[in-house]
C-alpha positions as CSV (number, residue, x, y, z in Angstrom):
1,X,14.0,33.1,-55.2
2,X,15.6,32.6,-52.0
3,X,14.7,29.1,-52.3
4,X,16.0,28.6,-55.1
5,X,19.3,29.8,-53.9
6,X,19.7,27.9,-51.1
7,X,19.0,24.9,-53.0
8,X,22.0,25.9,-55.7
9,X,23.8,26.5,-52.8
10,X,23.2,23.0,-51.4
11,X,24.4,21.6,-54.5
12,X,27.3,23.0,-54.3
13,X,28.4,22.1,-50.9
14,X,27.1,18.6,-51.5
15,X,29.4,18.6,-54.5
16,X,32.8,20.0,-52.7
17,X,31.8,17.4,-50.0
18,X,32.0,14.7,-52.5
19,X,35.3,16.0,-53.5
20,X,36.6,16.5,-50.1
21,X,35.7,12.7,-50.2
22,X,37.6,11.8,-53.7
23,X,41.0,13.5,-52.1
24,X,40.3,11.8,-48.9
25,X,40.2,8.4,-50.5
26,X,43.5,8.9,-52.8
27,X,45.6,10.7,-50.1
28,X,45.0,7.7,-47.5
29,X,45.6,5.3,-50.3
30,X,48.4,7.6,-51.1
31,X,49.6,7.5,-47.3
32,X,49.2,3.7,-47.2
33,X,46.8,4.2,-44.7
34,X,43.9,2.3,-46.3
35,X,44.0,-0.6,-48.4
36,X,42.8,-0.1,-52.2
37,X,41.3,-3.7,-51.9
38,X,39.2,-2.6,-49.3
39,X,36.0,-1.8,-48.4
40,X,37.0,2.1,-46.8
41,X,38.9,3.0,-50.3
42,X,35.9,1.7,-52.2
43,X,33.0,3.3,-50.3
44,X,34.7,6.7,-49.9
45,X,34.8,6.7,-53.7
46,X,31.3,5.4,-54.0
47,X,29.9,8.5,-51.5
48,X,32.0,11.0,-53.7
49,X,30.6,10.0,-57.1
50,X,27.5,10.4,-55.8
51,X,27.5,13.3,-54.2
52,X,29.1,15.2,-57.3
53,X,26.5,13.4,-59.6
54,X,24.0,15.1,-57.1
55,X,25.7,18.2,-57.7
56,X,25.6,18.0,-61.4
57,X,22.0,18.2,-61.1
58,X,22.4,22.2,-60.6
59,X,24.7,22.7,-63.4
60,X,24.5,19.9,-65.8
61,X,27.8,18.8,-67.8
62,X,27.6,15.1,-69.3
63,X,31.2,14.6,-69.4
64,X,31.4,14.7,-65.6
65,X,27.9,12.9,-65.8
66,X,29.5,10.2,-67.4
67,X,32.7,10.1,-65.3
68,X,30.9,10.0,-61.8
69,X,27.7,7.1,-63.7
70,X,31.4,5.1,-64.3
71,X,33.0,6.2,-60.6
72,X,30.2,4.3,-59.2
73,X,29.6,1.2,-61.5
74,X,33.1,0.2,-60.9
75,X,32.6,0.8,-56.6
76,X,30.2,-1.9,-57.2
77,X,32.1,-4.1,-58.8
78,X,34.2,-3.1,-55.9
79,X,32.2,-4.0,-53.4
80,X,31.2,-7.2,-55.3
81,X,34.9,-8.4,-56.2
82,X,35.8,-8.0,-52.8
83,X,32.9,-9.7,-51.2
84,X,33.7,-12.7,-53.2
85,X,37.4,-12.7,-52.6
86,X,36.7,-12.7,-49.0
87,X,34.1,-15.0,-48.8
88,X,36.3,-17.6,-51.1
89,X,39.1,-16.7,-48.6
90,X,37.0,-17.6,-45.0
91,X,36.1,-20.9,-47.1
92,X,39.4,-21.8,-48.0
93,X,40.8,-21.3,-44.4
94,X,37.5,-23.3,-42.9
95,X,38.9,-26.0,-45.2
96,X,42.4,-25.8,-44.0
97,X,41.2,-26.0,-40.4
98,X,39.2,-28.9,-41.6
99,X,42.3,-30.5,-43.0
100,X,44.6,-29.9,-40.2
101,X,42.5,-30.8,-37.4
102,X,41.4,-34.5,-39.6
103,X,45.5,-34.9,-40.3
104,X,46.0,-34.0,-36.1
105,X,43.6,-36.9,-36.0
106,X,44.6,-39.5,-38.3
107,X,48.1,-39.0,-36.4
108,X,46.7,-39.7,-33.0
109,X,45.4,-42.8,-34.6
């Protein structure tokens, strides 16, 4: 019995930690001190939909199932978009250096 309370107990906190985490994310975004194109913004929401879906396991409610499953499908594609965007952007600039530094060339030609 007492384990069992300790364990709903742990749920709990683990699920007020994950919203301690969702009002974290929105109030720094908020603040303008994090970027939402970020990977901060992105994995703060990622942890919180987590730990509430951990939560959920206690008391179960599928509309908040389905809300945190859809929380962390779209940090992925996060994570993903902005791994791209910044790879395609340290490409574009090693290309410009490329450019610049064969043009500085041609010129001393």
């Amino acid at each position: 019995m007492v384990v069992a309370s300790s364990m709903e107990a742990l749920y709990e906190i683990l699920g007020l930690v994950g919203v301690v985490f969702y009002m974290l994310a929105y109030s720094l975004l908020q603040l303008g001190k994090i970027n939402g194109d970020g990977y901060l913004y992105t994995m703060l929401n990622l942890v919180a939909a987590v730990l509430v879906l951990v939560s959920l396991v206690h008391q179960f409610n599928l509309a908040s199932v389905i809300i945190q499953l859809s929380w962390i499908v779209f940090s992925l594609i996060g994570f993903i978009r902005i791994w791209y965007s910044r790879r395609s952007s340290r490409k574009k600039k090693r290309r410009s250096r490329r450019t610049l530094a064969l043009g500085s060339l041609q010129q001393q030609m």
